[in-house]
PLY file of the C-alpha trace (Angstrom):
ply
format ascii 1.0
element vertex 262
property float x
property float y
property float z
element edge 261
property int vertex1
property int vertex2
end_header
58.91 58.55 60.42
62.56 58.05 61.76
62.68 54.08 60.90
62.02 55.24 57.54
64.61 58.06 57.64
66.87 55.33 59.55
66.36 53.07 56.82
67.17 54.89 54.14
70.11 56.93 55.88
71.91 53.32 55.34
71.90 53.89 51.22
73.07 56.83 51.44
76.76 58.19 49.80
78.23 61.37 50.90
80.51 63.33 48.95
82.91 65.91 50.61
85.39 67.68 48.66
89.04 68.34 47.86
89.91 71.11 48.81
91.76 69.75 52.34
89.55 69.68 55.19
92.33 69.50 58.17
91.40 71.75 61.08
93.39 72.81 63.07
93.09 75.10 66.76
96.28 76.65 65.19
94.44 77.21 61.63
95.25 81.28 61.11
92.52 80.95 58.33
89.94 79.70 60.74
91.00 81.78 64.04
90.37 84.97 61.34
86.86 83.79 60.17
85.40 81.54 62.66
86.86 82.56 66.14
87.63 78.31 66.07
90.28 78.66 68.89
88.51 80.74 71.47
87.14 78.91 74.61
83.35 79.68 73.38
84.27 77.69 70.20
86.49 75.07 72.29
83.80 74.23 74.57
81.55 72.26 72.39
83.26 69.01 72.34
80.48 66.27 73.30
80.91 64.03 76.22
80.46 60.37 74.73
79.34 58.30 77.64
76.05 57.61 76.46
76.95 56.71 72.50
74.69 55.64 70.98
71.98 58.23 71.21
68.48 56.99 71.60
67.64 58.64 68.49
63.42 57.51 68.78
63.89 59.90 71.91
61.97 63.04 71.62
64.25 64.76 74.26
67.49 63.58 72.09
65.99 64.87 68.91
65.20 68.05 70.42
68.90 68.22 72.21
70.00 66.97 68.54
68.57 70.24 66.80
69.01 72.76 69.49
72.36 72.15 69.33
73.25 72.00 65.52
70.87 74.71 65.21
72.51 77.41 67.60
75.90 75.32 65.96
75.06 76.81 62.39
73.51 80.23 63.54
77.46 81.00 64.80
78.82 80.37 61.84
76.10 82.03 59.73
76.94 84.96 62.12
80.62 84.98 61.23
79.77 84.81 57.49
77.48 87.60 57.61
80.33 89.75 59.56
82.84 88.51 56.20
80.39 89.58 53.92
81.00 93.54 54.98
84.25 93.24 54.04
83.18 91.94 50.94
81.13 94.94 51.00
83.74 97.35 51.83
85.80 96.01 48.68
82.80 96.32 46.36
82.33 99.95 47.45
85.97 101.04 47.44
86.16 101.59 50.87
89.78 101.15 52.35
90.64 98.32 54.34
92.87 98.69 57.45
95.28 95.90 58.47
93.26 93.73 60.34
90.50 93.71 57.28
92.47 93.03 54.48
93.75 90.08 56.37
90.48 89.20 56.87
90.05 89.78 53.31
92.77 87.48 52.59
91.94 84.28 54.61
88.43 84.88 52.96
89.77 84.39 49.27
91.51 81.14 50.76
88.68 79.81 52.58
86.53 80.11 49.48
88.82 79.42 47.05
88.19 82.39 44.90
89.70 85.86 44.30
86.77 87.08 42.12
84.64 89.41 44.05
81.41 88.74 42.30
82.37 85.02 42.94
83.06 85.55 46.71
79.38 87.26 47.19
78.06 83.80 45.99
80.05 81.85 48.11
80.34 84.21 51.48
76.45 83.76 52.42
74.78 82.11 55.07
73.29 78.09 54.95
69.92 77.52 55.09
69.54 76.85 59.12
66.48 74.01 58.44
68.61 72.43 55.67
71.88 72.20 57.53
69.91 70.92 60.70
67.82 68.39 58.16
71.23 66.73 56.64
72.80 66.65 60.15
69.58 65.03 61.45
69.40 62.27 58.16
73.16 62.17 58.28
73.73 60.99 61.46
70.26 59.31 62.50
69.75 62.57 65.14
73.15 61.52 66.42
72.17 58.22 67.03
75.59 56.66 64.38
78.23 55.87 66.77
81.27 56.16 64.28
80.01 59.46 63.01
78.77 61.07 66.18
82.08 59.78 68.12
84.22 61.71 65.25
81.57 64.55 65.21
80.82 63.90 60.95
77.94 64.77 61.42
77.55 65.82 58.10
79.24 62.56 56.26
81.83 64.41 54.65
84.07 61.78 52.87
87.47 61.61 53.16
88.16 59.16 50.75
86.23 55.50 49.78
86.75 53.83 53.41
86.80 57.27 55.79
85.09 60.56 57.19
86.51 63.65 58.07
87.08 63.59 61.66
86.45 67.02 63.76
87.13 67.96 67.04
83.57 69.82 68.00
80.65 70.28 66.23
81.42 73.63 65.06
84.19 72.70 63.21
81.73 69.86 61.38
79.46 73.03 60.70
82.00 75.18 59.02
83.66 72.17 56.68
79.62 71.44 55.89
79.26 75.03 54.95
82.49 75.35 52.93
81.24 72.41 51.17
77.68 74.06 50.46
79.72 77.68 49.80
82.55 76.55 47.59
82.00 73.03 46.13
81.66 73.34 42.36
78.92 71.15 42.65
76.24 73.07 44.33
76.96 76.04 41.91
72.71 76.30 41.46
72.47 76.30 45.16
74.71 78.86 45.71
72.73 81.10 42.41
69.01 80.50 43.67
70.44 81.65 47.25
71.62 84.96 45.63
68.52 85.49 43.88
66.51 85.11 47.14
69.16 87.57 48.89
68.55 90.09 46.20
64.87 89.68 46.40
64.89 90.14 50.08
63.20 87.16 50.75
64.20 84.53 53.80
66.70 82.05 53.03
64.26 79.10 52.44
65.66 75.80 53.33
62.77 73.86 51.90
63.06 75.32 48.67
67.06 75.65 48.18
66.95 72.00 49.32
65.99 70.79 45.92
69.38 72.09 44.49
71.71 69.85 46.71
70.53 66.67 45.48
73.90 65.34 44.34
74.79 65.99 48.06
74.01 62.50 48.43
73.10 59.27 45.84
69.61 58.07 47.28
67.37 59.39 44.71
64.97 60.49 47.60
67.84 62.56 49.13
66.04 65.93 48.56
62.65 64.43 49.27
63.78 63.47 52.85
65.31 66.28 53.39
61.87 68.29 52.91
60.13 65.79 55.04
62.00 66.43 58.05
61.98 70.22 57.64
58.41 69.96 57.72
57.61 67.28 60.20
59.95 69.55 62.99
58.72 72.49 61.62
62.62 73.16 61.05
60.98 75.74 58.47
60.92 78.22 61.45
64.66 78.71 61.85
65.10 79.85 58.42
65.67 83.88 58.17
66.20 87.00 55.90
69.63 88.69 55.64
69.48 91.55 57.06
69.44 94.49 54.35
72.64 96.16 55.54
74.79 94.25 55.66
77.53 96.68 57.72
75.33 95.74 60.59
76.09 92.29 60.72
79.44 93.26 62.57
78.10 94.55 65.66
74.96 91.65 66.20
75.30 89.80 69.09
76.74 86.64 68.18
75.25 83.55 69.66
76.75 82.72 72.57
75.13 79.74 73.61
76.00 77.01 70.99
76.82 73.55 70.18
76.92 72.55 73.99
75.85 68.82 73.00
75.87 67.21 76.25
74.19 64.12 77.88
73.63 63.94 81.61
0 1
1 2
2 3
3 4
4 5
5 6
6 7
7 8
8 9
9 10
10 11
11 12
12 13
13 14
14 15
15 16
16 17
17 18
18 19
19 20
20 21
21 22
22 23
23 24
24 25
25 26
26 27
27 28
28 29
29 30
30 31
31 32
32 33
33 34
34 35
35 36
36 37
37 38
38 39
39 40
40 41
41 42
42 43
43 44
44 45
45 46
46 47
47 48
48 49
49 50
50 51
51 52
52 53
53 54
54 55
55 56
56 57
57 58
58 59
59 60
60 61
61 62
62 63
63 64
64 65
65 66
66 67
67 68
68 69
69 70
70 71
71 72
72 73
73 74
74 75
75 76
76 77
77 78
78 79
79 80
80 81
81 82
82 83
83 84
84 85
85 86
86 87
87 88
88 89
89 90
90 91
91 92
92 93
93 94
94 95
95 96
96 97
97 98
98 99
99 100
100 101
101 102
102 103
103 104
104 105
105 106
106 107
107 108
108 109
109 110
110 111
111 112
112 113
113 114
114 115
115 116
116 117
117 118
118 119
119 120
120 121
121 122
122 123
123 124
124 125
125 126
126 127
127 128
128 129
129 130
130 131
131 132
132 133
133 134
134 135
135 136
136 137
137 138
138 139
139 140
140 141
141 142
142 143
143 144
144 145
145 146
146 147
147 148
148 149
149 150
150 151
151 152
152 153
153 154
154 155
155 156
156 157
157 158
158 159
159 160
160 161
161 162
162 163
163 164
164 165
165 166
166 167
167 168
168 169
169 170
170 171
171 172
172 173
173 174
174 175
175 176
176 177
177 178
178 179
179 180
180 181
181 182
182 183
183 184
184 185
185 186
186 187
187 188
188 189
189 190
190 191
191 192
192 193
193 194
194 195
195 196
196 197
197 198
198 199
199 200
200 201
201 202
202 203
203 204
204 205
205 206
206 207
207 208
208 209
209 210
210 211
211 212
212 213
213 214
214 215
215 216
216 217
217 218
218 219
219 220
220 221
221 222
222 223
223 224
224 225
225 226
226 227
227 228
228 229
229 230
230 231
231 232
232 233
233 234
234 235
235 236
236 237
237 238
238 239
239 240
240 241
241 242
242 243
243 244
244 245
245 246
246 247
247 248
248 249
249 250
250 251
251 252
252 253
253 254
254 255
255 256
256 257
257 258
258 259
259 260
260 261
């Protein structure tokens, strides 16, 4: 299974966007949403003494998804905490200070001041999809130019470059803006809302087949759904929870993209 993934991962274009991925630790808008410049966040840069990754490695694959997995739970944590603010400001309830910033960096992040708009684009990724693309992506970590620059997700720069990140986590939250706010995954971002309002889990295997222009191999979408179901990747995907206010006080993952090699 992965020499075919390999294979195929080598005709394969990524697409990022243009709306100016540059992070920075001094980034107000990501400090506000994504707690990027606390030492939890800080502390997932990978050590790179062992690059390439053995990617036919069970172990590495396993290290490989653990760690994007708990990687993308964090930030689906931090956009479930944004969305009761978004909640607050659909029910009229006042802001204080500190939420109406919030509120603010969230209409920059996303690009968007309509609040219909932002309940589209403020929702969590599909845990098994994310991990599949980062898996196909990068070869299970196994590309030495992306893993060294953490792109694990391929986002293009322009025709001859990647974006470059510091730490995984910041390659989650650029892939999730991407998902959230690119104009392109519009029908993504609509099924998604339909399955939120039908209180069904957030199915990565089905919301898959709306990201196909995510990249040019005509199989994209069909690989994708391969490796969600050969690692069972299926089994990370959840519900949101119905109210939403609660989302502030759940215990945010703690333990998270701490890709390491001993």
């Amino acid at each position: 299974m992965f020499k075919f993934v390999a294979t195929c991962f080598c005709f394969i274009l990524y697409f990022g966007f243009s709306s100016g991925l540059v992070f920075a630790k001094n980034d107000t808008v990501l400090v506000d949403l994504f707690d990027v410049s606390s030492t939890t966040a800080g502390s997932n840069k990978l050590k790179r003494s062992n690059w390439p990754l053995n990617a036919k490695s069970s172990k590495n694959r396993k290290e490989f998804i653990d760690s994007v997995t708990s990687a993308v739970r964090y930030i689906n944590q931090k956009i479930l905490w944004q969305r009761t603010i978004l909640e607050k400001k659909k029910n009229k309830i006042p802001l204080n200070a500190k939420e109406q910033k919030i509120y603010i960096s969230i209409c920059k992040f996303y690009m968007s001041k309509n609040l219909d708009e932002l309940f589209l684009r403020v929702a969590p990724v599909p845990v098994s999809m994310a991990v599949a693309q980062a898996s196909l992506e990068s070869g299970f970590g196994s590309n030495r130019h992306m893993s060294q620059i953490n792109a694990y997700f391929g986002l293009v720069k322009d025709a001859k470059h990647l974006y470059k990140f510091d730490t995984l986590l910041e390659s989650v939250i650029a892939y999730s803006k991407t998902i959230n706010a690119n104009k392109m995954y519009r029908k993504f971002r609509e099924k998604r809302a339909k399955t939120i309002c039908d209180n069904q889990k957030i199915d990565g295997m089905q919301l898959s087949k709306f990201i196909g222009n995510y990249g040019a191999n005509p199989r994209y979408v069909k690989l994708l759904c391969n490796l969600i179901r050969n690692y069972k990747l299926d089994s990370l995907d959840s519900k949101i929870p119905p109210n939403l206010v609660r989302a502030a006080n759940y215990r945010i993952v703690k333990k998270h993209a701490k890709f390491t090699h001993e």
